[in-house]
C-alpha positions, 0 to 999 in steps of 0.5 A, spaced: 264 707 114 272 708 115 272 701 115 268 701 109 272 706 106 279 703 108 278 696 104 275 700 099 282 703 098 285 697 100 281 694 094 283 699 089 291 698 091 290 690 090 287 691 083 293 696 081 300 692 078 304 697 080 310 692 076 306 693 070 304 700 070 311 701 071 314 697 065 309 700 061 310 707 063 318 707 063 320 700 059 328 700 058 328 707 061 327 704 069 334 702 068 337 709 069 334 708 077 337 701 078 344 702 075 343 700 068 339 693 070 332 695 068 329 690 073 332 694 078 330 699 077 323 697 075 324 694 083 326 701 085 320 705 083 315 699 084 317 701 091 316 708 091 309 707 087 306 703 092 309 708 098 305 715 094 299 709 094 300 708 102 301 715 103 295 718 098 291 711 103 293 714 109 292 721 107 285 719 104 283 716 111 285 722 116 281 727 112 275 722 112 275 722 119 277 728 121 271 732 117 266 726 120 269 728 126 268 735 126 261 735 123 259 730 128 261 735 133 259 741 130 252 738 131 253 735 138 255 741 141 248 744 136 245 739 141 248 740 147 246 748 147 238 746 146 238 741 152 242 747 156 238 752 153 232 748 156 234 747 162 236 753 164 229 755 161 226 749 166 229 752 172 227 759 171 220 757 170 221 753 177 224 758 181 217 762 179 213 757 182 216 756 188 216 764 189 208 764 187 207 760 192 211 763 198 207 769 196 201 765 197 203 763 203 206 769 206 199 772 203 195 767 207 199 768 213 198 776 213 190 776 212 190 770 218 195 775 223 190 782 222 183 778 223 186 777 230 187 784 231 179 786 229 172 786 232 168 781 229 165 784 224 170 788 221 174 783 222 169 779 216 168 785 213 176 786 211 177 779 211 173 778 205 176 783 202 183 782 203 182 775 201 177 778 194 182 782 193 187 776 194 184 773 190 185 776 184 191 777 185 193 770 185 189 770 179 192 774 175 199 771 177 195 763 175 193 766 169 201 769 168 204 763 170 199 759 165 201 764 159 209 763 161 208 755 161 204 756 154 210 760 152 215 755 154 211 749 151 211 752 145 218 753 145 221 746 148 217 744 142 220 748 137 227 746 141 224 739 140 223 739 132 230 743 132 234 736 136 230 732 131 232 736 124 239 736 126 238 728 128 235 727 121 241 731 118 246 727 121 243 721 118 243 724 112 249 725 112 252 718 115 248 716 108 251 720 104 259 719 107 256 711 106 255 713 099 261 716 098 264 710 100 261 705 096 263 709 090 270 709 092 269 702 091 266 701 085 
């Protein structure tokens, strides 16, 4: 695109003559900046004309890059914050897993270390409802786990939808900025 937009400024410059804009703007007058030769004088200001165009072309093509810059950025770092928002959110969901097993396991250990220490029929007896007790429990805690993994499907989907709309901005953008430019040129 700055490539486009600089040729199209480069283009605008070559179709000027700047020896004749001067000669009719100022005619005879030129003379008072080339020491009475009007041709000089025409020379020097030709010169100062063409050096306002470098500059304005120049001028031109740093603000178009800077502002591409900026947005491009801005978007960027709009980016970056989803993926590190679900990141984070990845890392919390696995450490409550990790959790929810020890807990299970720590659970299981707990019910085989008491069946030692009982007759056998109160050892069955407990340990049945120990493991139903147990077992409600880990349900409640499967059922919490699976809510919090709907919830954060939802929300990585939404993120998702976010990256994407901010994608398509950004190519509405590049189209709009190569639009600019193509008129520039015309």
């Amino acid at each position: 695109l700055k490539d486009l937009v600089a040729w199209a400024l480069s283009r605008s410059k070559q179709d000027i003559d700047t020896s004749a804009t001067i000669e009719d703007l100022y005619g005879d007058d030129a003379s008072i900046f080339g020491d009475g030769d009007a041709a000089e004088g025409n020379k020097v200001l030709v010169t100062l004309l063409e050096g306002m165009l470098d500059r304005v072309h120049t001028n031109a093509l740093d603000r178009l890059e800077q502002v591409a810059t900026e947005k491009i950025e801005h978007r960027l770092s709009h980016v970056e914050a989803i993926i590190e928002e679900i990141s984070q959110e990845d890392r919390i969901r696995m450490e409550e897993e990790k959790r929810d097993r020890e807990s299970a396991r720590e659970a299981l250990k707990h019910l085989e270390n008491q069946a030692d220490d009982m007759p056998e029929n109160a050892r069955l007896y407990y340990s049945a409802l120990i493991k139903q007790d147990e077992k409600k429990r880990l349900l409640q805690e499967i059922g919490g786990v699976e809510n919090e993994l709907t919830r954060l499907d939802v929300l990585l989907n939404e993120k998702r939808t976010a990256v994407s709309g901010t994608l398509r901005e950004i190519a509405a953008e590049e189209k709009q900025l190569q639009r600019s430019a193509d008129i520039s040129t015309a």
